[in-house]
N, C-alpha and C positions, 0 to 999 in steps of 0.2 A: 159723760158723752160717749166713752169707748163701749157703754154696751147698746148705744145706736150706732156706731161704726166698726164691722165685726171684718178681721181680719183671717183669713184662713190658710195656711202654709206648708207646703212642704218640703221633704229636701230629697234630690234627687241627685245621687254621686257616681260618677265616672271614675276612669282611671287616669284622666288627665283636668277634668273640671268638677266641681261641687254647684247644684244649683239649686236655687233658692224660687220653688214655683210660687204663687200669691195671686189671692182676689182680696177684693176690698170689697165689702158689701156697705153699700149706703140707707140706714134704716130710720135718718132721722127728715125730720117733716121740710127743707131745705137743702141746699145746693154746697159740697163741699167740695173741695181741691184735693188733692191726691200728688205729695212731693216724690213722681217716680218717675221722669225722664230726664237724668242727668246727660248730660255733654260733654263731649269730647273741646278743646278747644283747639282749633288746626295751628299750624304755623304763620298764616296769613293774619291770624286774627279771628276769621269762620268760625261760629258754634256749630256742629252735626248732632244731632242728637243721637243718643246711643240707648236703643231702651231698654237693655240688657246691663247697662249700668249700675253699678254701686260705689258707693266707698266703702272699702277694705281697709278694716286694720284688723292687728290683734294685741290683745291687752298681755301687761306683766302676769295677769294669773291664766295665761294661754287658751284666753277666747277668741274666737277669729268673730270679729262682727260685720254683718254685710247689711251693710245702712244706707235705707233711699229716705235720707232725708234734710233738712236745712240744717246745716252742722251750726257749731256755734264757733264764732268769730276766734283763731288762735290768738292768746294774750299775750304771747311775746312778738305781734308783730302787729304792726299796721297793717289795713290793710281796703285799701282806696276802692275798689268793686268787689263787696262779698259773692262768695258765690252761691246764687241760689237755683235749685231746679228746677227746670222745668215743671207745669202740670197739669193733670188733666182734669176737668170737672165730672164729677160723681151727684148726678140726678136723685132724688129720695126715690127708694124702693130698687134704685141701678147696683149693677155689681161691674169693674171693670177688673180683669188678670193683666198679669205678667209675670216677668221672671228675672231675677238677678244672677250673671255667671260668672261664680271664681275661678280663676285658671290655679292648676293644682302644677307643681306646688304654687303656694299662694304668693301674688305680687302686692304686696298693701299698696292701694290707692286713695291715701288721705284727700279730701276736700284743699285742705291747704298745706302742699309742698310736692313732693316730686314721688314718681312711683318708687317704691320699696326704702321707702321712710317713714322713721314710727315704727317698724317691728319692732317689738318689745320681748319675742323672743325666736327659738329657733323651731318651737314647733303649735301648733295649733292642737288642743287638746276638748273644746268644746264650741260647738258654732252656733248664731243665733241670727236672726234677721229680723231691723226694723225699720218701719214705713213713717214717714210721717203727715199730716194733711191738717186741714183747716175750714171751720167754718166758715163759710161765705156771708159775710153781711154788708149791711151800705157803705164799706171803708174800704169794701175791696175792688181792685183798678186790674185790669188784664190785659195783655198785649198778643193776641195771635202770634203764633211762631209757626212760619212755612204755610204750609196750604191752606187755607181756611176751612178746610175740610179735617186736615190733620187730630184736630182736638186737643193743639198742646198748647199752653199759653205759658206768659212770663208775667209770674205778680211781682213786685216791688220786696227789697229784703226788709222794710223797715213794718211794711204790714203783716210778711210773714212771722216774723221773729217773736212777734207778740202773740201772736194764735196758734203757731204749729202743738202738734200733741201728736203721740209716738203710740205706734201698735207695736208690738210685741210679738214676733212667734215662738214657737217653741226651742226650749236649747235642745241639742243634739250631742251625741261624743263623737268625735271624729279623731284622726291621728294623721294631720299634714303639714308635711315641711313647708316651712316659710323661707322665702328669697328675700335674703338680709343684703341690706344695702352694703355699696362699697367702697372701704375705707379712704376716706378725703387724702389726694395726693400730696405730700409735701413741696412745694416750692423749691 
């Protein structure tokens, strides 16, 4: 399927942000999803959509990854409402953009846990970005989010989980410090 769903990326680095520009191009004969409008969740409870969003981490072998897409559920925790993003539908023959922005130095923002957790080390030495989406067939359920004009919907995690599939952009070398969480206070 990924070579009727063609991804195309670049990276565009500041002195204070690294960003991640992206189309999706939709080349197959049907209607797929596109997991790229994650959410902020307010203090009230409110989802905002943020579409400049990713999750950020960086791995032990100092890759910074900037990921729009259904993460997989952490094993050391329960966890009663997955979270999944936002999306938007992608027409055959459609192409939709957007853009993911790290703030440099980088804050990893895991799917599940708190900003600048999961740093795995203190610097970023290769960066990569991936998307991920899903074919639309007769088991998939969508919910409007905000304007009906908006084009961002909310699918179910239990229909995503089983269909999403991951594009890929290119790695990059990069050289950025990472904001390392802060050491648990003793009691």
């Amino acid at each position: 399927m990924s070579d009727s769903v063609i991804l195309t990326q670049d990276w565009v680095q500041a002195e204070d942000h690294l960003t991640a520009v992206y189309a999706v191009e939709n080349r197959t004969a049907g209607n797929i999803v596109v997991f790229d409008r994650l959410f902020l969740t307010l203090p009230n409870g409110q989802r905002m959509v943020d579409p400049d969003r990713a999750y950020i981490t960086v791995t032990s072998e100092y890759v910074l990854r900037v990921e729009k897409v259904l993460a997989p559920l952490p094993p050391d925790r329960d966890v009663e409402s997955p979270e999944v993003p936002y999306v938007r539908v992608l027409r055959p023959g459609a192409k939709l953009e957007g853009r993911a922005v790290v703030l440099v130095p980088i804050l990893t923002l895991p799917p599940y846990g708190k900003p600048a957790t999961g740093a795995a080390s203190d610097r970023a030495r290769t960066a990569v970005f991936r998307i991920g989406y899903a074919v639309v067939d007769d088991a998939a359920l969508a919910v409007p989010i905000g304007a009906p004009d908006d084009g961002v919907w909310s699918v179910p995690h239990a229909w995503a989980n089983t269909r999403q599939q991951i594009l890929q952009g290119p790695l990059i070398e990069v050289d950025l410090g990472v904001v390392r969480p802060l050491p648990a206070l003793s009691p």
